[in-house]
N, C-alpha and C positions, 0 to 999 in steps of 0.2 A: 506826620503828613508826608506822602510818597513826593520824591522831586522829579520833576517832567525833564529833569534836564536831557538825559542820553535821549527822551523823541525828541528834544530841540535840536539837538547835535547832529542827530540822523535825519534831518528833514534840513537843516545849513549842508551837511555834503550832501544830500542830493541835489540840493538846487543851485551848489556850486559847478557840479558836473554837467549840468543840464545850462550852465551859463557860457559851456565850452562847447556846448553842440550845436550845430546848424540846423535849426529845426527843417524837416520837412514840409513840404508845401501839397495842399491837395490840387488834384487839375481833373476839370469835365472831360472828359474821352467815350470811348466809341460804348462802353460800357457805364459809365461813373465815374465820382469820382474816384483818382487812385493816387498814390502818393509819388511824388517829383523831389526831386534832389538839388538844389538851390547851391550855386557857388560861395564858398566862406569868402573872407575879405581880401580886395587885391594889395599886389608890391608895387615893384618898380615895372615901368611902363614903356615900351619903346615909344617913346612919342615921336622919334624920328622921322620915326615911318607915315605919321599922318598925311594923307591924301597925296601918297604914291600909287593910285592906284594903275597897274598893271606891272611894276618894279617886280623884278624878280628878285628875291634876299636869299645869300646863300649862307649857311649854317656851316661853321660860327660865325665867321668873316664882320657880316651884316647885320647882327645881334647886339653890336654894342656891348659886349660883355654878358649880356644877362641870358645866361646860356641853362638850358636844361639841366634839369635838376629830379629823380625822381627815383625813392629807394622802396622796394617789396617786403613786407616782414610777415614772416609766420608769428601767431601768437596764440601757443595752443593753450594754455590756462583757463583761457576764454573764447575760446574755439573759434580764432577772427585771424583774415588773412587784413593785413594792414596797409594802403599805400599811401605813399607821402611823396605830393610833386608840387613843384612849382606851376605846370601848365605850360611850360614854354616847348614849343616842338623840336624835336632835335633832328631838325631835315631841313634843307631850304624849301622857303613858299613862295608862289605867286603873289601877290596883293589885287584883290577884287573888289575890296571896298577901302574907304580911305583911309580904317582903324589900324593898328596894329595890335598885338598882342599885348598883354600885362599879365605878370605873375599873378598867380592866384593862389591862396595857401592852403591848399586841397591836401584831407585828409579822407578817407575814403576807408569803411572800418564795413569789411561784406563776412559772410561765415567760409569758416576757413576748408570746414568737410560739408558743405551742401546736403541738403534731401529734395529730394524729387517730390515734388508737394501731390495732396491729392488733384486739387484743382490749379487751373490754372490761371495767369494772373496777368493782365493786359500792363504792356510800358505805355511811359508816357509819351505820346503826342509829339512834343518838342520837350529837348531837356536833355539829361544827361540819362542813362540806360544803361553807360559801362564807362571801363576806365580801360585805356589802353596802354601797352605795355611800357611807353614811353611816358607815361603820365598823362596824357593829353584826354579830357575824356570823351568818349561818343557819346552822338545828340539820334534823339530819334530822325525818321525820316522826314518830317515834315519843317516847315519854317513858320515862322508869326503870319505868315498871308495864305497860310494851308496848300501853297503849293509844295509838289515833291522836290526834298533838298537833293534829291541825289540825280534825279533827270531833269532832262527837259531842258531848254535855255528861259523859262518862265521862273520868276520868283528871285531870291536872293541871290549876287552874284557872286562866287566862290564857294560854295557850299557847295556842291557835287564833289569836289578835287579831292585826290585821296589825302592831299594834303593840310585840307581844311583852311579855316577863317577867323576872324576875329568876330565875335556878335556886340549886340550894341554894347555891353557889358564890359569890352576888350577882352571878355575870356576866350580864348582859341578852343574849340574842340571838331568834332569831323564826324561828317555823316555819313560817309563814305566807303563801304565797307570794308575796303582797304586798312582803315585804321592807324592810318600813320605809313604806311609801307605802299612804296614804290610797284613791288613786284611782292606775293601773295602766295602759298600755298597751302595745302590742309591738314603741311606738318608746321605750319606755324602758330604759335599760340600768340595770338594776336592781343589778349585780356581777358579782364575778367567781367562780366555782366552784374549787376546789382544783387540779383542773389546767390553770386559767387562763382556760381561754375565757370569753368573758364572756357575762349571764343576761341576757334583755330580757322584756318583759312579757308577757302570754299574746295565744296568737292567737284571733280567733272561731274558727278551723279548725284544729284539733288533730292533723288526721289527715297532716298535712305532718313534725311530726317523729316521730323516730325514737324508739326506746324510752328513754334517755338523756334524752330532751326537746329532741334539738339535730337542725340541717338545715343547711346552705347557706345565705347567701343571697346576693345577685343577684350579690358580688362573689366568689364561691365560697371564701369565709370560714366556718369552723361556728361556730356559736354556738348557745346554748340559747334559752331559752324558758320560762317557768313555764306552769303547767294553772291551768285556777280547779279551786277544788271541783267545779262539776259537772261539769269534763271529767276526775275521778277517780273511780273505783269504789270508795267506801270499804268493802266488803258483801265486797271479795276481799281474802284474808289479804295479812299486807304481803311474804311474803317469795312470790314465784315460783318453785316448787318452788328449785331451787340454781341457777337462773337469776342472774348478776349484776344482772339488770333486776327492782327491787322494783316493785311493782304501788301504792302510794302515791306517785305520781311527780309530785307538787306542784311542785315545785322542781326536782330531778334522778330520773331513772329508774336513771340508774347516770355513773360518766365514762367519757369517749369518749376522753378524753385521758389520759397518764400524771402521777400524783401523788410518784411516785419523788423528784422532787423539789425538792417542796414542803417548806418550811422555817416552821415558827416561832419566833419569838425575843422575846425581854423588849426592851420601847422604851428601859429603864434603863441598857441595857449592849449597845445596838447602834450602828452607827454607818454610815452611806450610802458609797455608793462614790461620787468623785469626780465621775463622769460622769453621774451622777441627775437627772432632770430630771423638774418638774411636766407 
């Protein structure tokens, strides 16, 4: 009689792997559903800060110790660029709502060499869309009340700053296409987007990328690109008929690459592949 044991052993590590990942979430958008990226579990929390709002907190000073944390790893075995942060910002913030930040143990696992997909693939709505180079990750343009995060004084308060906010969750991330940085340019690699390629700072001339916000460049590489504010038309609704190309294209207009498989996972309970390298 043949023993079933090795499928049972291979069917226990998969479903041990898969007890270390943050599952994906789907979300209704301008197209359908499409898949969203859910924060792993929080740490320690500045509670200090609760219901300062308008305090200015200056980094580290005002941190209470629990200061940024946030390491990049190539992992070519498995063809994955890897980021490991806490979520804490490493800038000083305003405070616009009364929350303050809590670590969050974001693991963040995008492909490490990208393809340029045939089609192209709408972000989500509100949520995460990329990780930025300090760990912090970007949220799409919009907020829970569908007003624009990044204009206007309507809708959520602190979400336009390039510095970002705390959301109900205490997770800090930033809509702004700034991304963490004060001052911005198009030699800055500002992150990386969900399906990897990486975001650099805005051009004076807009009209070079593509709807997505990505082009070529000299070494026939894609890469994106952020808008400022005024090379977006806030005044057009966000969603482009069922276009995957949103019209608040701050950050991303849509990916150009596939997110299929993009991974999140808790820093508490993951662990690097041998061959990882900074």
């Amino acid at each position: 009689m043949k023993s079933n044991q090795p499928q049972f052993l291979l069917f226990l590590v998969c479903l041990l792997q898969r007890s270390h990942h943050v599952h994906t979430q789907q979300l209704q958008t301008c197209t359908g559903p499409i898949l969203r990226f859910p924060p792993p579990s929080k740490g320690q929390c500045l509670t200090s800060w609760a219901d300062q709002r308008g305090e200015e907190k200056i980094y580290p000073e005002d941190f209470d110790g629990i200061l940024n944390q946030v390491q990049i790893f190539q992992c070519p075995s498995r063809g994955k660029r890897v980021i490991i942060s806490n979520g804490i910002p490493n800038h000083g913030v305003i405070l616009k709502n009364p929350r303050g930040p809590c670590e969050v143990h974001w693991v963040v696992e995008v492909p490490l060499n990208p393809l340029v997909a045939n089609e192209r693939t709408e972000i989500p709505i509100r949520g995460m869309i990329a990780m930025a180079m300090n760990g912090v990750p970007a949220y799409g343009p919009q907020e829970n009340d569908n007003n624009n995060a990044v204009e206007g004084t309507m809708g959520v308060q602190g979400a336009r700053f390039w510095y970002g906010h705390a959301g109900p969750n205490s997770a800090w991330h930033v809509h702004n296409p700034k991304m963490g940085r004060e001052v911005e340019s198009h030699q800055n690699l500002l992150g990386y987007a969900m399906d990897g390629f990486p975001i650099y700072g805005h051009l004076d001339d807009d009209s070079v990328l593509d709807p997505c916000n990505g082009m070529y460049n000299d070494g026939n590489k894609y890469q994106y690109h952020v808008r400022t504010l005024d090379q977006v038309n806030d005044d057009l609704e966000y969603c482009n008929s069922n276009s995957p190309e949103n019209n608040w294209n701050y950050i991303l207009g849509c990916y150009h690459g596939s997110v299929n498989d993009t991974r999140i996972f808790d820093s508490t309970s993951y662990s690097l592949d041998d061959d990882c390298f900074i």
